[in-house]
Steps between C-alpha positions, in 0.01 A plus 500: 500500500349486170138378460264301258354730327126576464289672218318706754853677626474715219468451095868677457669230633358286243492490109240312273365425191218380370319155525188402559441204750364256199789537368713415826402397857800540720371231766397238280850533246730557769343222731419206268855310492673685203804670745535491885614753615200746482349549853219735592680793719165668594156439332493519133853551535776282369873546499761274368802519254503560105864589324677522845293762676210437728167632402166590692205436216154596579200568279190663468218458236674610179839596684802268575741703750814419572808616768854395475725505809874644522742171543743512755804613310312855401298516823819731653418760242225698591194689300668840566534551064099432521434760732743764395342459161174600619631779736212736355235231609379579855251141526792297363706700816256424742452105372842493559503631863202248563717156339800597718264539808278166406706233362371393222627296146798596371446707210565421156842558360460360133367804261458377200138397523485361121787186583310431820165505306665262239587261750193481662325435102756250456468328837101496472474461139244770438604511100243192517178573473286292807183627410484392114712106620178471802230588211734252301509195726146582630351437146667171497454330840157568628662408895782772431234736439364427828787482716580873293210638724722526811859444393588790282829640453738223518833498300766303468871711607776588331744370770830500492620151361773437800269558780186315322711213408673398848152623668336203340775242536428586884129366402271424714171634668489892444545549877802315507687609235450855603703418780789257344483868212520753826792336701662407178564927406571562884771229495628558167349788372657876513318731737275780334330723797290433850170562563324497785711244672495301178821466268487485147761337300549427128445140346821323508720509204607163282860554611398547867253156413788290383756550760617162632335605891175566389348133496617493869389821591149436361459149653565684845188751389276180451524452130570117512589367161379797338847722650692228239252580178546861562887498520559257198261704310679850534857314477417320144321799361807712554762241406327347177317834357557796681329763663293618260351182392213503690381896364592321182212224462222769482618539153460097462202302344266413791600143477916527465489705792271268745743133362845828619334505819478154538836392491568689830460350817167506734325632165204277436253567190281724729731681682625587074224572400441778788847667443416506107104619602591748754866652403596380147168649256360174434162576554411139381682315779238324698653361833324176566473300866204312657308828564532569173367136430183566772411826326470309138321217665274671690401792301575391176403118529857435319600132469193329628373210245835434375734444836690757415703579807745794436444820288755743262469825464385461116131505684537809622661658228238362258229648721609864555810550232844659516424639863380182635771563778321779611159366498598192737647729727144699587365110532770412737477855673160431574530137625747612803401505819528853588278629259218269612323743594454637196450199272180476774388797324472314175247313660312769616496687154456152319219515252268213491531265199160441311537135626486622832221697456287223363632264774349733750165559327459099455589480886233782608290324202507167685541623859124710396396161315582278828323795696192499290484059518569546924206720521300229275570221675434684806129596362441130360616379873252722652179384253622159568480561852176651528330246226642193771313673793186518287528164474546431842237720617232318288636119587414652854 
């Protein structure tokens, strides 16, 4: 049975390319609510599907490596062409010997290393620069700057625009909709390969979305109202635009495409603004919801004064420019629970203000100053005392 594979089971069952971990951190980009269907297979290892074939990504400091899986339909066909082509290499014999002995992941069958490289650019977005947008939005917000400390290397995806849109009509906490997303591509969803007692399957195409069954068929998986939004969706995209429209709107102003979006059912303004942030190249889309609202409020004392009660994304892209996307995602990254832990090292690496500083020297100040008058009253007290028994020895 085939296997999750693991960097330590040998570098040749893995390719790579270069990337340096400010410029991508697997666990925060992959676990911050962009997709859901990333899941940690072994530690620092995450596999999940891009373009229809499963992946294993895993990284060290300046390296992203990366492992694609046979699907089903070429898992009959065997390796032999690999090994025959290296006939005259003994080690590659005797690696060989030891897979069939040990199972292990099933090695890769796709060759041409520079399309699979491509994809992985595209899906990650490494044409963009992190490191010179971070110096960027650090020079602008003082409390990005800070929160830059810990959360490095978050991007925004390149997802595909079918699975990110009917992800987020399934919104909902990040927990949950990962598992509306899983047993949505094992219902509908074509099968790509099994690991480790754990089958794979492709995200569901708009035709297999729109068939007339599906809103029953999801309601019976626990979607509720949602299995409705999801079938309507996939059934008026097809019939009133076709199934290329979607793929179509990244060419669209940022704007046109969110109001598209709109008109399709169980698509609020946020859940638009995701699928244009996160699949459509509109780095400008800011998604905005009440944790959105706490964030401004609380670290950015936004609306107080002048009752202001809601907030547009024209703060945010006023604040850090054309990527202002982007930026609120590292803010909203570091707010979620998981990654508590390290916004607590934020506090730890916190560098006192100079008001703080002076606070604390006028406290010691006074705290010396009370100190000083205890120790005087005390010494007055004990004069006093001894002048009244003076007294009361000469009276006797």
């Amino acid at each position: 049975m085939a296997t999750h594979t693991v960097l330590s089971s040998g570098a040749k069952l893995w390719r790579s390319l270069a990337c340096a971990k400010s410029e991508l951190r697997l666990d925060l980009t992959l676990a911050c609510g962009q997709s859901f269907r990333w899941r940690e297979t072994a530690e620092g290892h995450w596999t999940g599907v891009i373009g229809g074939r499963v992946w294993t990504l895993t990284q060290t400091d300046d390296t992203l490596w990366y492992h694609i899986y046979q699907s089903l339909d070429r898992q009959g066909e065997t390796s032999v062409s690999l090994q025959l082509e290296n006939k005259s290499d003994n080690r590659f014999k005797e690696a060989v010997k030891k897979e069939e002995e040990e199972p292990v992941a099933v090695t890769p069958v796709h060759q041409d290393t520079k399309d699979d490289e491509e994809t992985l650019r595209d899906y990650f977005q490494l044409n963009v620069k992190l490191g010179d947008l971070y110096k960027e939005w650090g020079a602008a917000d003082h409390h990005f700057k800070h929160i830059a400390v810990i959360f490095t290397g978050i991007r925004m995806l390149r997802q595909d625009p079918t699975e990110c849109l009917f992800s987020f009509i399934c919104h909902n906490h990040i927990t949950c909709i990962q598992g509306m997303v899983e047993r949505l591509c094992q219902s509908l969803g074509a099968p790509l390969c099994q690991l480790d007692q754990t089958s794979y399957h492709n995200f569901p195409s708009l035709s297999a979305l729109a068939d007339t069954s599906v809103e029953a068929r999801l309601k019976d998986l626990g979607f509720g109202y949602r299995a409705r939004f999801l079938q309507q969706s996939a059934k008026q995209i097809l019939d009133t635009h076709g199934i290329q429209w979607l793929e179509g709107l990244r060419s669209a102003p940022y704007l046109q495409a969110r109001d598209a979006l709109r008109t399709l059912p169980g698509v609020s303004p946020k859940v638009a603004d995701c699928v244009c942030l996160m699949s459509l190249d509109k780095a400008e889309a800011v998604p905005i919801d009440t944790h959105v609202w706490q964030i401004a409020r609380r670290d950015y004392i936004y609306g107080y004064g002048n009752g202001q009660k809601y907030i547009t994304g024209d703060f945010f892209r006023k604040l850090w420019g054309p990527y202002a996307g982007w930026a609120q995602s590292v803010l909203l990254c570091a707010d979620l629970k998981q990654f508590r832990n390290l916004k607590e090292m934020l506090h730890m690496k916190r560098p006192k203000k100079k008001e703080e500083n002076d606070e604390e020297e006028l406290t010691v100040a006074g705290k010396k100053t009370k100190i000083k008058k205890e120790k005087m009253d005390t010494v007055k007290n004990i004069k006093a005392k001894a002048g009244h028994h003076k007294k009361a020895k000469k009276s006797a």
